[in-house]
C-alpha positions in Angstrom: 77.6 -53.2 -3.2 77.1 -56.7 -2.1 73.1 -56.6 -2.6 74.1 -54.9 -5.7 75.9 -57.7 -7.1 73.6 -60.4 -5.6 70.7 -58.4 -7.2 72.1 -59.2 -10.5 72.8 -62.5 -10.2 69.5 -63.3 -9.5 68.6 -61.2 -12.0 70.4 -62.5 -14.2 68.8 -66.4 -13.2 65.6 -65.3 -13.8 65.7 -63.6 -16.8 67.5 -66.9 -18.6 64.8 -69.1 -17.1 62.2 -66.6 -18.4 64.2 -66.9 -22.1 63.8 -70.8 -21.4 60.5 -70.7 -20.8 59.7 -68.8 -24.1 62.1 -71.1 -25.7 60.2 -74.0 -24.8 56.9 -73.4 -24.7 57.9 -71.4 -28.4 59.1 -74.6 -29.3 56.5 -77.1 -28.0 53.7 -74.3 -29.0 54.9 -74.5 -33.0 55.1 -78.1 -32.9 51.5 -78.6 -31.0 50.0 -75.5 -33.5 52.0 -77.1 -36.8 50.1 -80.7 -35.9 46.9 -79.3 -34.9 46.9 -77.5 -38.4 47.4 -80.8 -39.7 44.7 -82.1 -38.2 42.4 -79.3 -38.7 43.6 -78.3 -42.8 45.2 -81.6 -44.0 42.9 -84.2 -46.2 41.5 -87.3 -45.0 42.4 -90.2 -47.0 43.5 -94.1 -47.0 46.9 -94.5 -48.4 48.9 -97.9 -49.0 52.7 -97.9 -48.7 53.9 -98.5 -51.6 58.0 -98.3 -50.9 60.0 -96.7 -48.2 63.2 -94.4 -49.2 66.2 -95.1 -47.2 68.2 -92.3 -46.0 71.4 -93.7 -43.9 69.6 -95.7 -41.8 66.4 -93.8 -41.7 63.5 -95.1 -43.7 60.6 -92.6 -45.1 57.5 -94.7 -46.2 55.9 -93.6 -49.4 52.3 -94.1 -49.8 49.6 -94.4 -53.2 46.1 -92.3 -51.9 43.6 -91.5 -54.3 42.0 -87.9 -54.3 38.4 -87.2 -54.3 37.9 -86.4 -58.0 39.7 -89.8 -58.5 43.3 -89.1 -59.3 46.4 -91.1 -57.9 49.1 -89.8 -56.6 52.6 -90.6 -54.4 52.9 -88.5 -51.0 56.3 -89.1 -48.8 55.7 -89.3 -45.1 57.3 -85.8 -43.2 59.1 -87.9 -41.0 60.9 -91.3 -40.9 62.7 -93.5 -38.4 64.8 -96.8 -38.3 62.2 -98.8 -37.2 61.1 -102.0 -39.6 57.7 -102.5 -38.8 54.6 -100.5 -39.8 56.5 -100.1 -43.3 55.3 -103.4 -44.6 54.6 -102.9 -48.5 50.7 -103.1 -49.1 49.8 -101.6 -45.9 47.1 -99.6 -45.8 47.6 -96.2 -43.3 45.1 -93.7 -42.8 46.5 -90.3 -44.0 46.6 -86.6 -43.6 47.9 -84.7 -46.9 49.1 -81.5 -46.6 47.1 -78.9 -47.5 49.1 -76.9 -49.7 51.5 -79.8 -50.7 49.9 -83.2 -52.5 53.1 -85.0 -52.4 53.6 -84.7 -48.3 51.7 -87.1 -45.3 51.2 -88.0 -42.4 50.2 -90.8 -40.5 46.8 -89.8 -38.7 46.9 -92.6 -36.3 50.1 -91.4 -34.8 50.4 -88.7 -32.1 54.0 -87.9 -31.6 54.4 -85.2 -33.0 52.2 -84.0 -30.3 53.5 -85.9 -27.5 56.9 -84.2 -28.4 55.7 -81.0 -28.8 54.1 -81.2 -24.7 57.0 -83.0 -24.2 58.7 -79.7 -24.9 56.8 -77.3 -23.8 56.0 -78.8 -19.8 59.4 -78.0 -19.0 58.8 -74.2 -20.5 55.6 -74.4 -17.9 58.5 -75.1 -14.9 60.8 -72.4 -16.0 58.5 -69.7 -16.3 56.8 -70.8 -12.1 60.2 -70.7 -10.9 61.4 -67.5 -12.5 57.7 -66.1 -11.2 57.8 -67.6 -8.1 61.3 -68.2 -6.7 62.6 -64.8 -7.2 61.2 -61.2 -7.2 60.7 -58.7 -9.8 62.7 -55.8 -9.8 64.4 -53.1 -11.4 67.6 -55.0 -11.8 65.3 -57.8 -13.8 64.2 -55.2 -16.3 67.7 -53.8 -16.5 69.3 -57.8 -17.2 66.2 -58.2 -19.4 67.0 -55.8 -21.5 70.6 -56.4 -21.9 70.5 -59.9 -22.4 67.4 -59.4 -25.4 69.7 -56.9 -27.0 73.0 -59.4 -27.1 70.6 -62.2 -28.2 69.4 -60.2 -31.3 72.9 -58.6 -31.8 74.2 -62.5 -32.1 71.3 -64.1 -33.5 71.6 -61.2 -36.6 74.9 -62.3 -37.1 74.8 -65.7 -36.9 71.5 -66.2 -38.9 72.1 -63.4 -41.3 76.1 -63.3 -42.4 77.2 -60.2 -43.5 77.1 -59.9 -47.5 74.1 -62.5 -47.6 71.5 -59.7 -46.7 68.3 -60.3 -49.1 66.1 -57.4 -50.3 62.3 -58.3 -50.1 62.0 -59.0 -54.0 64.7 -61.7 -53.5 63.0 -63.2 -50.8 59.7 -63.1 -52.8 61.1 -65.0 -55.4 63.0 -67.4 -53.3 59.6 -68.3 -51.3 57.8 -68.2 -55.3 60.4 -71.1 -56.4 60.4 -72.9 -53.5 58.0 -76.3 -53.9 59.4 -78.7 -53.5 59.8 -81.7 -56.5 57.5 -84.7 -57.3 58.6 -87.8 -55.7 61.3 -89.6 -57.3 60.2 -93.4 -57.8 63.3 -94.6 -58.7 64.4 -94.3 -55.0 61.5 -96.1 -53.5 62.4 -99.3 -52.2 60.0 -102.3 -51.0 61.3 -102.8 -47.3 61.2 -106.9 -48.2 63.5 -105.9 -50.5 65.5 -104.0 -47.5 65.2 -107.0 -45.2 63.7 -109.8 -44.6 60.0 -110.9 -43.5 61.6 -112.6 -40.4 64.3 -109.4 -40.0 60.7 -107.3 -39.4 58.8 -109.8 -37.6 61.4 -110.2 -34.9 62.6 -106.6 -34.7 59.1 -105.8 -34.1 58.5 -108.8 -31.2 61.9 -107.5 -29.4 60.5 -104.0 -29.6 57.3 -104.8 -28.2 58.9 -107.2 -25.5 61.0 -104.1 -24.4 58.3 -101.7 -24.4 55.6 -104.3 -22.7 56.6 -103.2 -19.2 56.5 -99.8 -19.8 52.4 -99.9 -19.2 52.4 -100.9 -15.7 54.4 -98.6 -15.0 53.2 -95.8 -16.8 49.5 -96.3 -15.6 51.2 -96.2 -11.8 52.8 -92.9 -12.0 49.5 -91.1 -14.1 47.7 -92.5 -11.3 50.2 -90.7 -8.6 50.4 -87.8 -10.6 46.5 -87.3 -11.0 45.5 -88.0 -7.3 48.5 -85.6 -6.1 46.8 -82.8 -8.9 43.4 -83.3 -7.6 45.0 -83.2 -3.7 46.5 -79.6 -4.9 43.8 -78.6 -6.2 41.5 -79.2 -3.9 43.8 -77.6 -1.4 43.9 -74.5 -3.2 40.3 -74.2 -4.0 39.7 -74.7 -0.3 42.7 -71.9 0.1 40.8 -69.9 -2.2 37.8 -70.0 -1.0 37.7 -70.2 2.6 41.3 -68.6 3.3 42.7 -65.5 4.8 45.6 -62.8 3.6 47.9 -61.3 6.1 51.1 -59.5 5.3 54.5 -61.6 6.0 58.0 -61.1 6.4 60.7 -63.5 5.4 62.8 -63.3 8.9 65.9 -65.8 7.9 66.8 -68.4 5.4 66.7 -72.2 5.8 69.5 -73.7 3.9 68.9 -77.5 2.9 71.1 -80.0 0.7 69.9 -82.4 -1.8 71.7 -84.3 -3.9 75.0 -82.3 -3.4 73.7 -78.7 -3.8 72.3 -76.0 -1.4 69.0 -74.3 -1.7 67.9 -71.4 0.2 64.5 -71.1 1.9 62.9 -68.4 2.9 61.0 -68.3 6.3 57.5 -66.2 6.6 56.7 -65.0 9.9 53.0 -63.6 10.0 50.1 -63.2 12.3 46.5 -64.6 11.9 43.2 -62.5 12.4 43.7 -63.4 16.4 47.5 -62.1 16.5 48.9 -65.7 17.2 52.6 -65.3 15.3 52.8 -67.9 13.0 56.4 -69.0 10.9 56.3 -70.9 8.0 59.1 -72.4 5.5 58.2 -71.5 2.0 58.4 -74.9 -0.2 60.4 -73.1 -2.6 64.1 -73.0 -2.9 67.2 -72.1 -4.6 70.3 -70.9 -5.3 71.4 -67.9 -4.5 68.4 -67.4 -2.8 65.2 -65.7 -4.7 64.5 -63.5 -1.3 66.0 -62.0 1.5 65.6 -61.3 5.0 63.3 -58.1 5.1 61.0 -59.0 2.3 57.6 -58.5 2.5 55.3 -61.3 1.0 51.5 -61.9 1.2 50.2 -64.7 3.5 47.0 -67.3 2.0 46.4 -68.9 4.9 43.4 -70.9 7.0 42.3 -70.1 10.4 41.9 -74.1 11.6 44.9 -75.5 9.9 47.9 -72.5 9.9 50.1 -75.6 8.3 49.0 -75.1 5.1 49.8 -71.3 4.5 51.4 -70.6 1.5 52.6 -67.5 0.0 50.1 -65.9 -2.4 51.3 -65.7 -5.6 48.6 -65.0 -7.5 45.9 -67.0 -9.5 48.4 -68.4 -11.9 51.5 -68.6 -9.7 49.1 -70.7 -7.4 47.7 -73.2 -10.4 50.7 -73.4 -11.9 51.8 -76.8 -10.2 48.4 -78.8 -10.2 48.2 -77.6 -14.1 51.6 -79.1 -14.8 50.7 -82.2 -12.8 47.3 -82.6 -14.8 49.2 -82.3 -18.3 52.1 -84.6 -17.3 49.3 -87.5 -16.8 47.9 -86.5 -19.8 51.4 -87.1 -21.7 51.8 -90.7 -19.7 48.2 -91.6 -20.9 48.7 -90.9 -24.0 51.4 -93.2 -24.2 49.9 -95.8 -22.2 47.2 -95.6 -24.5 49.5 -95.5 -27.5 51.4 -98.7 -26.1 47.9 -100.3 -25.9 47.2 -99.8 -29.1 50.5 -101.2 -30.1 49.5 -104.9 -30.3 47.2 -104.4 -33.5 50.2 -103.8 -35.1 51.1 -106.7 -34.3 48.4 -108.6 -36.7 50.2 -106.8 -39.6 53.7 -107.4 -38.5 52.6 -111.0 -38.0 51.0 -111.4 -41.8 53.9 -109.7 -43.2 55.5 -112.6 -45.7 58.5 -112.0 -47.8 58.0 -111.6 -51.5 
């Protein structure tokens, strides 16, 4: 009864970190796909802002582009923020326009739509290695699977589709037929001069870039740590790969260990190498309750000359999975060094920016 119940609670664990993981790499996937298709579909043009349209205390630039057979038009940005500068009236922006929409852009110089999207998805990459690695697959994982999917959908229906609000598929036809959006409204747009003042913009954008000017230091620091700790991994594992040996292991007890006011469980791997020398290891996994149990049987990547580095063998992906997240976290921290680099240019049209 009691591995019964501690079945399903770790069960139970890994199936809502594997519903995690879809969630976020779903998530960060759509976002990184919807601005790749952006890049890929959407029409290159220069645009000049022409206004901004305040909502609350969000303002959405609106920018005058000229398509290629030589008609003007007005496109609204897909996004907006609170910040003043980059908004200046006259400013010209390189622009993607949607491809099925005229009156929507998008700043091409700006990534962050897909630093959010990796942003959200890296921590879909760490759910789904944990609930791979740190605890088996069995039975009861299926069972808890399946049960939890079915209470999803049976709250997901009722929350997203309220009873008496069912649509037949002519309705929804019709609804997606009728549903482009309007041509801009002009009588909204407002010059940001207009919205404050040239010295309002100029200083808000000095404080913002005083605040964020320590940020590269620091940044380039930890991409550094985080690619020379990758290609250390890496290396290991190639060398793992390569030159190592397999041996059947058994988990014989449980190491618990406290950090920062919680207990994690690790499990101990006796083995023996190719010359029967016994060899223990602990696993550099933990967690709570604990993802194995004494009995288990686990395969051993090991090498001969240095039995401190065995690991258990988790597969090709369960043995990348760490360097790979390493590698795209000093991607993201590039990319917004890189972006924080760039920042100063800004700066010239922040600086010329004069009040009307």
């Amino acid at each position: 009864m009691f591995d019964f119940l501690i079945g399903s609670v770790q069960a139970y664990n890994q199936v809502g970190m594997f519903l995690g993981a879809l969630a976020c790499l779903g998530l960060g996937g759509l976002i990184l796909g919807n601005a790749l298709y952006w890049r890929v579909h959407g029409l290159r043009v220069s645009g000049t802002i022409i206004g901004v349209i305040p909502e609350g205390n969000v303002y959405i630039p609106v920018y005058r582009y000229t398509l290629p057979n030589g008609q003007s038009c007005e496109a609204k940005s897909d996004s907006g923020s609170n910040l003043l500068r980059g908004k200046e009236t006259g400013r010209n922006v390189p622009l993607l326009i949607s491809p099925h929409q005229p009156t929507e852009a998008r700043d091409a110089g700006s990534h962050v739509m897909e630093l959010i999207g990796l942003v959200i998805a890296l921590p879909g990459l760490w759910l789904g290695y944990t609930a791979l690695t740190a605890y088996p697959i069995t039975a009861m994982t299926w069972i808890m699977g399946v049960v939890m999917l079915i209470y999803l959908a049976e709250r997901g229906y009722r929350i997203f589709v309220p009873k008496g609000q069912h649509l037949s598929i002519e309705e929804w036809k019709k609804r997606l037929a009728g549903g482009h959006p309007p041509a801009i409204d002009l009588t909204k747009v407002r010059r940001i001069e207009d919205i404050a003042s040239a010295a309002a913009v100029q200083n808000a954008w000095q404080s913002q870039w005083r605040n964020a000017k320590w940020l590269r230091p620091v940044l380039a620091l930890l991409a550094v740590v985080l690619l020379v700790v990758g290609i250390r991994q890496s290396m290991t594992i190639v060398h793992l790969q390569s030159a190592g040996l397999r041996a059947p292991g058994e988990v014989v007890r449980l190491k618990e260990e406290r950090s920062s006011g919680h207990y994690s469980y690790y499990p101990v791997i006796r083995f023996r190498t190719v010359n029967n020398a016994r060899v223990e290891f602990k696993d550099s996994i933990g967690s709570n309750p604990p993802s194995r149990r004494v009995g288990d049987k686990v395969t051993v990547l090991y090498l001969p000359d240095d039995l401190a580095s065995a690991i258990i063998d988790r597969g090709v992906w369960g043995n990348w999975i760490i360097p790979a997240v390493l590698f795209l976290l000093c991607a993201l921290l590039a990319g917004i060094g890189i972006a924080l680099v760039r920042a100063p240019k800004l700066a010239g049209s922040a600086a010329s920016f004069s009040a009307p």
